[in-house]
C-alpha positions, 0 to 999 in steps of 0.5 A, a space after each residue: 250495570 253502570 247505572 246499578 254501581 252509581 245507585 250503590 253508590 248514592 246509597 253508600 254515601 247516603 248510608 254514611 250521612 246518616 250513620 254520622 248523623 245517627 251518631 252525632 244525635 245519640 252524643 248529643 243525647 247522652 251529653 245532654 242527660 248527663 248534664 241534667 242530671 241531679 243527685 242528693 250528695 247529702 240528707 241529714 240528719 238521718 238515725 236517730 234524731 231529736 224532735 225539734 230539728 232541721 233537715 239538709 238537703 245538698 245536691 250535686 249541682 247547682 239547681 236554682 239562681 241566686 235570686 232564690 237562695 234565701 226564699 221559702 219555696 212553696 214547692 213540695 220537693 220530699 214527701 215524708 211518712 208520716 206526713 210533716 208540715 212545714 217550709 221550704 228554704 234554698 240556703 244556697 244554689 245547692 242546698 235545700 233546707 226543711 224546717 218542720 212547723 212542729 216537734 217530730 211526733 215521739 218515739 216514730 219512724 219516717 220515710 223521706 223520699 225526694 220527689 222528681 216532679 220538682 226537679 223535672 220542672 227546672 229541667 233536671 233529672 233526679 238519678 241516685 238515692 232519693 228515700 231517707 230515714 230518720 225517727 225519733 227517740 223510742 220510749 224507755 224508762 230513765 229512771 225506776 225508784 222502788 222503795 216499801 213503805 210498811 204500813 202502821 199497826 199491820 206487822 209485817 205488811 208493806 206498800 211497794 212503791 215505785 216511781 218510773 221516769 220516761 223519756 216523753 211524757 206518759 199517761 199514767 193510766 196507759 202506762 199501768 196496763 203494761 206493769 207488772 210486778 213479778 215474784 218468784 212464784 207470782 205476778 201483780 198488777 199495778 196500782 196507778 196512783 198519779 201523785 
């Protein structure tokens, strides 16, 4: 009997130890994760945007040494659909800036999506929002001119002209296909004519 209650024992005192240290694994564990963990604080712009532009990225914590702020990163840290080509810059320890090595394609919508990769390799774990979106201007008229030019020696018949303006340039040839002219009782195609 004496022998049971000092192996009770033994097992009550080894039960402790390891609940503590169970316990202290798991605080070690969970400080830890949080300390690693990044978030995007900011990406901008974001809506609709002009097509020669910028892109801000500001994290929530500091993610790289001073000896890179001011350095173009070859490391691809957001994929964007469509793709877009360009540079990579730490403006300071926390933010990151994308500068595209052309004009935005018009009237397109994207997709950013921060990418963890990077992150996992300088030891961080990227937690929060990560997929952006942002395009650009869609294709409107500005301006529409209509006049009637009649014509000479034919009584009483006339020549609607019209000049459209776009936003982004057009091809007249593409463009004639969605026109149409409208009356009451009719509808006309019309005559593209690139003056």
């Amino acid at each position: 009997m004496l022998s049971f209650n000092r192996f009770s024992a033994q097992i009550a005192k080894y039960s402790q130890i390891f609940s503590a240290i169970f316990l202290l694994a798991m605080l070690l564990f969970f400080a830890c994760g949080k300390e690693n963990q990044v978030e995007v604080d900011s990406f901008s712009p974001t809506g609709e945007i002009e097509q020669m532009t910028s892109f801000s990225i500001r994290f929530s914590k500091d993610l790289v040494p001073d000896s890179l702020v001011g350095n173009y990163s070859d490391e691809q840290w957001v994929k964007f659909t469509p793709p877009l080509e360009g540079r990579y810059e730490w403006t300071d320890r926390r933010t990151l800036l994308f500068s595209p090595a052309h004009i935005l394609a018009p009237s397109t919508e994207y997709t950013a999506e921060v990418l963890q990769e990077p992150f996992s390799r300088l030891g961080f774990s990227l937690s929060g929002e990560r997929k952006f979106t942002f395009f650009t201007p869609r294709l409107k008229v500005n301006r529409a001119d209509i006049a009637l030019k009649y014509l000479t020696g034919k009584k009483g018949k006339a020549k609607l002209l019209t000049t459209l303006e776009f936003n982004y340039p057009v091809s007249p040839q593409e463009i004639a296909s969605f026109v149409t002219v409208k009356t009451q009782n009719d509808s006309f195609p019309i005559a593209n004519r690139n003056p």
